[in-house]
C-alpha positions as CSV (number, residue, x, y, z in Angstrom):
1,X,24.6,-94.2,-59.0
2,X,28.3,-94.7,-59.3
3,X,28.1,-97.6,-56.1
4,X,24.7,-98.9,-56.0
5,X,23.8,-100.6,-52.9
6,X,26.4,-99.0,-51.0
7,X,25.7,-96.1,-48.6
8,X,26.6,-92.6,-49.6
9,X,27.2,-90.5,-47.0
10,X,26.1,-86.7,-46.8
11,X,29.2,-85.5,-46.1
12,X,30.5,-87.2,-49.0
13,X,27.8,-85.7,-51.2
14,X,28.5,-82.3,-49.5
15,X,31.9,-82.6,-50.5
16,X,31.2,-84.3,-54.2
17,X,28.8,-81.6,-54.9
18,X,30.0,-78.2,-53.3
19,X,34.1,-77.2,-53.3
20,X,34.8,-76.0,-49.7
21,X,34.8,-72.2,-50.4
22,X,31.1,-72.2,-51.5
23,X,28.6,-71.3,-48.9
24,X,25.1,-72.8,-49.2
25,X,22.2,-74.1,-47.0
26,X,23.9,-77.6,-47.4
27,X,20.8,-79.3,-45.5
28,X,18.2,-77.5,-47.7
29,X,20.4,-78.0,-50.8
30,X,21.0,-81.4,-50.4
31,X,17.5,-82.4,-49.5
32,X,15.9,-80.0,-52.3
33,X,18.6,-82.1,-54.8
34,X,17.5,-85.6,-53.6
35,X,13.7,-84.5,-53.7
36,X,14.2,-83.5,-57.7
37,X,15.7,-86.5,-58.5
38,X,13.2,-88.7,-56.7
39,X,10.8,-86.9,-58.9
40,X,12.8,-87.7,-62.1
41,X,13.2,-90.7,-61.6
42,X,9.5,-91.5,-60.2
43,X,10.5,-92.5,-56.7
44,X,9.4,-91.1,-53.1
45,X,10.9,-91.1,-49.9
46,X,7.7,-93.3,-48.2
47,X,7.7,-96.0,-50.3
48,X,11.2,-95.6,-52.3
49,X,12.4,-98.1,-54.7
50,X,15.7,-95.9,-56.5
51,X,16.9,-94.0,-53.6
52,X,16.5,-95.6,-50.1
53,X,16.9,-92.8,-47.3
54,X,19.7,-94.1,-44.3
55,X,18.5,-92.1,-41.6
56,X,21.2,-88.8,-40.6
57,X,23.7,-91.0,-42.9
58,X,23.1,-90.3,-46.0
59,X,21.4,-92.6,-49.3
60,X,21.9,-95.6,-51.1
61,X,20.6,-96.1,-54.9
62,X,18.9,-99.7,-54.7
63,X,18.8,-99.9,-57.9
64,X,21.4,-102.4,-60.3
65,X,23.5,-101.1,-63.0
66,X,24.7,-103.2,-65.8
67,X,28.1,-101.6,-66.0
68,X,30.2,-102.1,-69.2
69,X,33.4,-102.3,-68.7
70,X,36.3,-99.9,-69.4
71,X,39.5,-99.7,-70.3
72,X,42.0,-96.6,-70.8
73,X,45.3,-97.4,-73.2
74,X,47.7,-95.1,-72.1
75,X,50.2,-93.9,-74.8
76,X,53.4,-96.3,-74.7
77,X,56.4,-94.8,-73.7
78,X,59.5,-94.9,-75.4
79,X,62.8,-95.9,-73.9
80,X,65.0,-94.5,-76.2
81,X,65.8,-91.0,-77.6
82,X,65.1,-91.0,-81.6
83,X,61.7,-90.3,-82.6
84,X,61.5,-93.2,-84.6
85,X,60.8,-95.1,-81.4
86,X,58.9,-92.6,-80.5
87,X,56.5,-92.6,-83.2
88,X,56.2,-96.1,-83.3
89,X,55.0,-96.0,-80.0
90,X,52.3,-93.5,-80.7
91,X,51.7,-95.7,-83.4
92,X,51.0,-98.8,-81.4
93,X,49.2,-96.7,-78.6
94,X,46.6,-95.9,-81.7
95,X,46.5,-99.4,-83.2
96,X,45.8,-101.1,-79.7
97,X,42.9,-98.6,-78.9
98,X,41.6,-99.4,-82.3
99,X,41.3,-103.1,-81.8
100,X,40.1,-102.9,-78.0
101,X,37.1,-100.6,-79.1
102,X,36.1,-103.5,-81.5
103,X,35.6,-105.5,-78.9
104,X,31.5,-105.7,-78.3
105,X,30.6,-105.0,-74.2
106,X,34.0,-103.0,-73.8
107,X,34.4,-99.3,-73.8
108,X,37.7,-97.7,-74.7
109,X,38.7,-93.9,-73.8
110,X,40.1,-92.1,-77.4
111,X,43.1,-91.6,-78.4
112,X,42.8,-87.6,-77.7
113,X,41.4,-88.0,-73.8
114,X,44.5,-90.6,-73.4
115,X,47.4,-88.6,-75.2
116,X,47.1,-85.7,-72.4
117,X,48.9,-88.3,-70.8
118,X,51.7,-88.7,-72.7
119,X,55.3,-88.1,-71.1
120,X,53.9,-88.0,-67.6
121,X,54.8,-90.3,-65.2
122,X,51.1,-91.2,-63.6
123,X,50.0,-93.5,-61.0
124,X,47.5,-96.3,-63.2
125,X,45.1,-95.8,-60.2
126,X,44.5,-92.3,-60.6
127,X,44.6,-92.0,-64.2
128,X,42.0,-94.4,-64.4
129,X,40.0,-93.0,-61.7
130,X,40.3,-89.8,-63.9
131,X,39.1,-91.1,-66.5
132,X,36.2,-93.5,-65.1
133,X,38.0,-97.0,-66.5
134,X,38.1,-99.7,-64.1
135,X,41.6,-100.7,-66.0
136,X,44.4,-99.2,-67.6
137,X,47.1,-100.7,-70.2
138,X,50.2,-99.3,-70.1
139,X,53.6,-100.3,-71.9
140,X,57.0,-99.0,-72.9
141,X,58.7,-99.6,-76.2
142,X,62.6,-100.4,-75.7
143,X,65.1,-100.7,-78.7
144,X,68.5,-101.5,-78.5
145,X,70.6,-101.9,-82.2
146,X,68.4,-104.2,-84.4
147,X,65.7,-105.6,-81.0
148,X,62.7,-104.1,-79.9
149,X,61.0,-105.0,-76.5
150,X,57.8,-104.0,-75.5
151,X,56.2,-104.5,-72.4
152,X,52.3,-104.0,-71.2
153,X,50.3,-104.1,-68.5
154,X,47.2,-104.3,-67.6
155,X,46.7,-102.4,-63.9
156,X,43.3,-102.3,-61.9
157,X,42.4,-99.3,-61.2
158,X,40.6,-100.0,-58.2
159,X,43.5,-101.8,-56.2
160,X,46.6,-100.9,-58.4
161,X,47.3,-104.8,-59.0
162,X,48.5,-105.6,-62.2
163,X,45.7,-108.3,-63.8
164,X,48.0,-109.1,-66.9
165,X,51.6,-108.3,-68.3
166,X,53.3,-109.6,-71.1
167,X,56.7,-108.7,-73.0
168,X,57.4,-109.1,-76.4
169,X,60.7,-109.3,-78.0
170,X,61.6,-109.2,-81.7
171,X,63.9,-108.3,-84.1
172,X,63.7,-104.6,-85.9
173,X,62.3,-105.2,-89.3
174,X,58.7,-105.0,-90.1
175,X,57.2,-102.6,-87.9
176,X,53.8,-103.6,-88.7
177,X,54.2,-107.4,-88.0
178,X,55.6,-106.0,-84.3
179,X,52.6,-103.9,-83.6
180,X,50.3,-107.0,-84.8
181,X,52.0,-109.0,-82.4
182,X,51.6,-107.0,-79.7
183,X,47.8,-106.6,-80.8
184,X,47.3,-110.4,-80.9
185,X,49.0,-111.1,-77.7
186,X,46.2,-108.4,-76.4
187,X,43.2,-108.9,-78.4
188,X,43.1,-112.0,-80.0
């Protein structure tokens, strides 16, 4: 169900389904596991309209998902050592997942799936595979005296290509006004 239309192999499903140190009839399992779930879902191998049979390939679902899209916010990292950058960071991180999960059609992981995250250096393409987005927004929060910088992007998950990056710059003063800068430049 995760690619309908396309052709899922049984070795994939072999693999998807049983680690490599368990030892099962894989033919009878896999066949027994496909016959349940044509019952569920009121389908049969004759005549199916779910799950279309590819001859000693594997299956395809037929059927079309309305997927709603999502996006991961990964906590901003900050670029600078006091923890007054830090926790304004963590504080944007929050404010941005806030405002993206208002946004009707669009899912948003929480705050305490993302934060796992925090302080590790992660490829955008396997985070977001890990956590089933088809984007991630990422950023870093840069202060140097009285100026801030932040910078975001917003990375595909699927290809790694970044779909949209912005910077902001400002003076350090209102925190607030910063983070709803950012926010607007995201989510208007």
């Amino acid at each position: 169900m995760e690619r309908p239309g396309e052709i899922v192999t049984r070795e994939e499903l072999r693999r998807r389904l049983w680690s490599s140190d368990t030892f099962v009839d894989f033919e009878v399992a896999l066949n027994s596991a496909v016959s349940r779930l044509r019952e569920a879902l009121r389908d049969s191998a004759e005549s199916s309209s779910v799950i279309e049979t590819i001859p000693k390939r594997g299956y395809r679902f037929v059927v079309s998902i309305p997927k709603q899209p999502a996006v991961a916010v990964m906590p901003f990292a900050s670029q600078t050592a006091d923890p007054k950058d830090e926790y304004f960071s963590d504080g944007l991180t929050d404010e941005l997942i806030r405002v993206l999960s208002r946004i009707g059609g669009l899912k948003v992981t929480a705050g305490s799936v993302v934060y796992r995250f925090k302080g590790r250096r992660c490829d955008a393409r396997q985070a977001g595979r890990e956590l089933g987005v088809e984007a991630v927004l990422e950023g870093s929060v840069w202060r140097v005296g009285d100026r801030i910088r932040i910078t975001v992007n917003l990375v595909g998950v699927k290809d790694g290509f970044n779909l949209w990056a912005q910077r902001f710059d400002s003076n350090l003063g209102d925190l607030f006004a910063i983070q709803d800068e950012v926010r607007g430049g995201i989510a208007p």
